[in-house]
C-alpha positions in Angstrom: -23.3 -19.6 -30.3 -26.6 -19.9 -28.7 -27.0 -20.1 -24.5 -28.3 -23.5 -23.7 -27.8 -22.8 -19.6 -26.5 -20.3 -16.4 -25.9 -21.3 -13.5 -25.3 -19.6 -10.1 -21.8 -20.0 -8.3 -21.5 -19.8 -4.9 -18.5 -17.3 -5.8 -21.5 -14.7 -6.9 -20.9 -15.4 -10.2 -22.6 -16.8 -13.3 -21.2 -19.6 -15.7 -23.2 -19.3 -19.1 -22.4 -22.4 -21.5 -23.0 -22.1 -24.9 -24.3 -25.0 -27.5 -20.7 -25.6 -29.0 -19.3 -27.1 -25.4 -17.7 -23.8 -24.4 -18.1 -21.7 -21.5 -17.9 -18.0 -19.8 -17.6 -17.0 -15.9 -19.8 -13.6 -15.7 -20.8 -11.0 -12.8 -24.5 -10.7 -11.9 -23.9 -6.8 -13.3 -22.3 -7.9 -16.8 -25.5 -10.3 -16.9 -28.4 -7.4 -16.2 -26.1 -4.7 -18.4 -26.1 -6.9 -21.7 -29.4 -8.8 -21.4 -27.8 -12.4 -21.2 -30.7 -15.0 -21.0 -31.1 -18.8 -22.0 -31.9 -18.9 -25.6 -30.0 -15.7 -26.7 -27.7 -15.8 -29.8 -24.3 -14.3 -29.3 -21.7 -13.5 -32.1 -17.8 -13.8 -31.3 -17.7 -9.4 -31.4 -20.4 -9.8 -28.8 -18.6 -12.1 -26.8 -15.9 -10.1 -26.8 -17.6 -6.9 -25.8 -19.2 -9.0 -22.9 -15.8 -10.3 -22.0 -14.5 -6.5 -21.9 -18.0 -5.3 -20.3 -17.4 -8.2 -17.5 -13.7 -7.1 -17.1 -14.7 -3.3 -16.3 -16.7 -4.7 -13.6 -14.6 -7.0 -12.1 -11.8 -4.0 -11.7 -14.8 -2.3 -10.3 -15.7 -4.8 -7.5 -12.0 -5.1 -7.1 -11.4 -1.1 -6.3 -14.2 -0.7 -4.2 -13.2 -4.1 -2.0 -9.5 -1.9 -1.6 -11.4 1.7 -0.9 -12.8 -0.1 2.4 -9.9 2.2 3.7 -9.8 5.5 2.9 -6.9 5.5 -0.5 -5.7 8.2 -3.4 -6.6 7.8 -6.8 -3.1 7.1 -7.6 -3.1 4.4 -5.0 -6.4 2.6 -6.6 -4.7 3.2 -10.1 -1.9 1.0 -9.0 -3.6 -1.5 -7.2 -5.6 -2.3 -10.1 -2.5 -2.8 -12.3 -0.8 -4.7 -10.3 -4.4 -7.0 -9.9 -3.6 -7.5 -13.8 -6.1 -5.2 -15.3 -4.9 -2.9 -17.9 -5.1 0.8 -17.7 -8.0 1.9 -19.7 -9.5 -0.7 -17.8 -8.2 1.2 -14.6 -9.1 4.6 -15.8 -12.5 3.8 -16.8 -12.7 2.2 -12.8 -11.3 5.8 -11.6 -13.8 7.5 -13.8 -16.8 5.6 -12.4 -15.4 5.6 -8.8 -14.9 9.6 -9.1 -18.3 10.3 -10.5 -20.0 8.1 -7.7 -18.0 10.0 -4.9 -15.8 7.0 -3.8 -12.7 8.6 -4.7 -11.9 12.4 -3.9 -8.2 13.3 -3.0 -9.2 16.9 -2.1 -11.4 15.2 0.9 -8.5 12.3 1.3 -5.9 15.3 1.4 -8.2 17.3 4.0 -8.6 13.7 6.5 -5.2 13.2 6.5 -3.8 16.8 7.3 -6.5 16.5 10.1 -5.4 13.4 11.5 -1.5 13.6 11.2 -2.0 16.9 13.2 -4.5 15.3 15.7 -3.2 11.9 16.4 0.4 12.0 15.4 1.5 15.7 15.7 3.2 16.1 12.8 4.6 19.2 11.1 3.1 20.7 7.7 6.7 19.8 5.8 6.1 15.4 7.2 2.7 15.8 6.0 3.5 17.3 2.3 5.7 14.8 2.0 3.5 12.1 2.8 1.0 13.3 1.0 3.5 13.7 -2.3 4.3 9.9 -2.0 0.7 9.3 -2.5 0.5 10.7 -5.0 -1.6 13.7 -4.7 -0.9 16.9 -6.7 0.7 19.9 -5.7 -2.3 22.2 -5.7 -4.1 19.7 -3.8 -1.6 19.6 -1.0 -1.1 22.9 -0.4 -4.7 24.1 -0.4 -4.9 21.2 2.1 -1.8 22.6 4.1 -3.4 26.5 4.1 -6.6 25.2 5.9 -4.5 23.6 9.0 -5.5 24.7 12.4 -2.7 26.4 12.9 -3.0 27.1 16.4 -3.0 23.0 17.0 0.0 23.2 14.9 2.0 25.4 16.8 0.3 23.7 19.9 1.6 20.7 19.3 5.0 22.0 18.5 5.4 24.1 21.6 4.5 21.0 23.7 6.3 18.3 21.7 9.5 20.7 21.9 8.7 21.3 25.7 9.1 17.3 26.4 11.7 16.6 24.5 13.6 19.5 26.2 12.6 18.2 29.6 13.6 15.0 29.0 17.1 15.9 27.8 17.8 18.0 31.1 21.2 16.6 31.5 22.2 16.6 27.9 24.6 19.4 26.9 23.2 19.3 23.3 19.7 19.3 24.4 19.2 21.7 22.2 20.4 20.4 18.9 18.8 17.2 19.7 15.4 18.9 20.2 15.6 20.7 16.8 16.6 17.6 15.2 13.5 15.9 16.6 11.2 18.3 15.5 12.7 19.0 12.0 12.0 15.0 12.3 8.4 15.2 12.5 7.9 18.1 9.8 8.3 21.5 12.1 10.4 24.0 9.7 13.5 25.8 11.2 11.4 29.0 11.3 8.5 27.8 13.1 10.7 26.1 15.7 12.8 29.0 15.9 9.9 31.6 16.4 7.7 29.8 18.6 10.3 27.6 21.2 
């Protein structure tokens, strides 16, 4: 099949038509990467590893439109398979995503233990679990849970426990009820025990 035109969409895109009536829908990237010009001659195994070349970069384009919030390699993984594309496609996307620095869970791991202490005031047990359902490993979590600031941890328990006491003044089971709460947001028994 020889190229008799391409044309720019307004969708960023490229439609090539070949001499036999048919067509393709390419990315500008898939176009530079494989040489595609008017005039070129293109077997059906070249169209094919076009088609897979142009596939790769649409899962591409689509991961990096989801990492415009910070996300877990597990959580680009399965937003590209539930977008349809397959998972060497997806791991090949992971691959390129990890070697250009989009993707790091040790840094995603690090930011979030910051931030749940910071802004939410939750206990190291909340954010392991958190971080678990996101699927970041083991290792990575608790390397990420031995470089809390501590003191902010126990900071943030001493004054969470202190209002939640204060505000149960005339409760008889203040107590129980403060525990409770802070086993809620991720304080272990011994930590509340030791430091309230």
């Amino acid at each position: 099949m020889e190229i008799i035109k391409i044309i720019y969409n307004k969708t960023k895109d490229y439609t090539v038509y070949f001499d036999n009536g048919e067509s393709i829908t390419l990315l500008e990237d898939t176009l530079i990467k494989e040489n595609i010009s008017k005039g070129n001659v293109i077997d059906e195994e070249k169209l094919a590893s076009i088609l897979f070349e142009n596939r790769k970069n649409q899962a591409f384009e689509t991961a990096l439109n989801y990492l415009k919030k910070l996300r877990t390699s597990v959580e680009v993984a399965n937003h590209l398979q539930d977008k349809g594309f397959s998972k060497d496609i997806a791991d090949h996307t992971l691959k390129r995503l990890r070697r250009l620095n989009y993707i790091d869970d040790e840094k995603y791991a690090a930011a979030y233990c910051r931030d749940k202490i910071n802004i939410n005031r939750y206990g190291p047990q909340k954010i392991a679990f958190f971080l678990k359902s996101k699927g970041i490993d083991e290792s990575i979590i608790n390397s990420s849970l031995s470089d809390l600031d501590w003191d902010k941890v126990i900071d943030n328990l001493k004054k969470d426990g202190t209002n939640k006491l204060n505000s149960l003044k005339q409760d008889d089971k203040r107590w129980e009820k403060t525990l409770r709460y802070l086993l809620g947001k991720g304080y272990s028994y011994d930590l509340i025990k030791k430091h309230l």
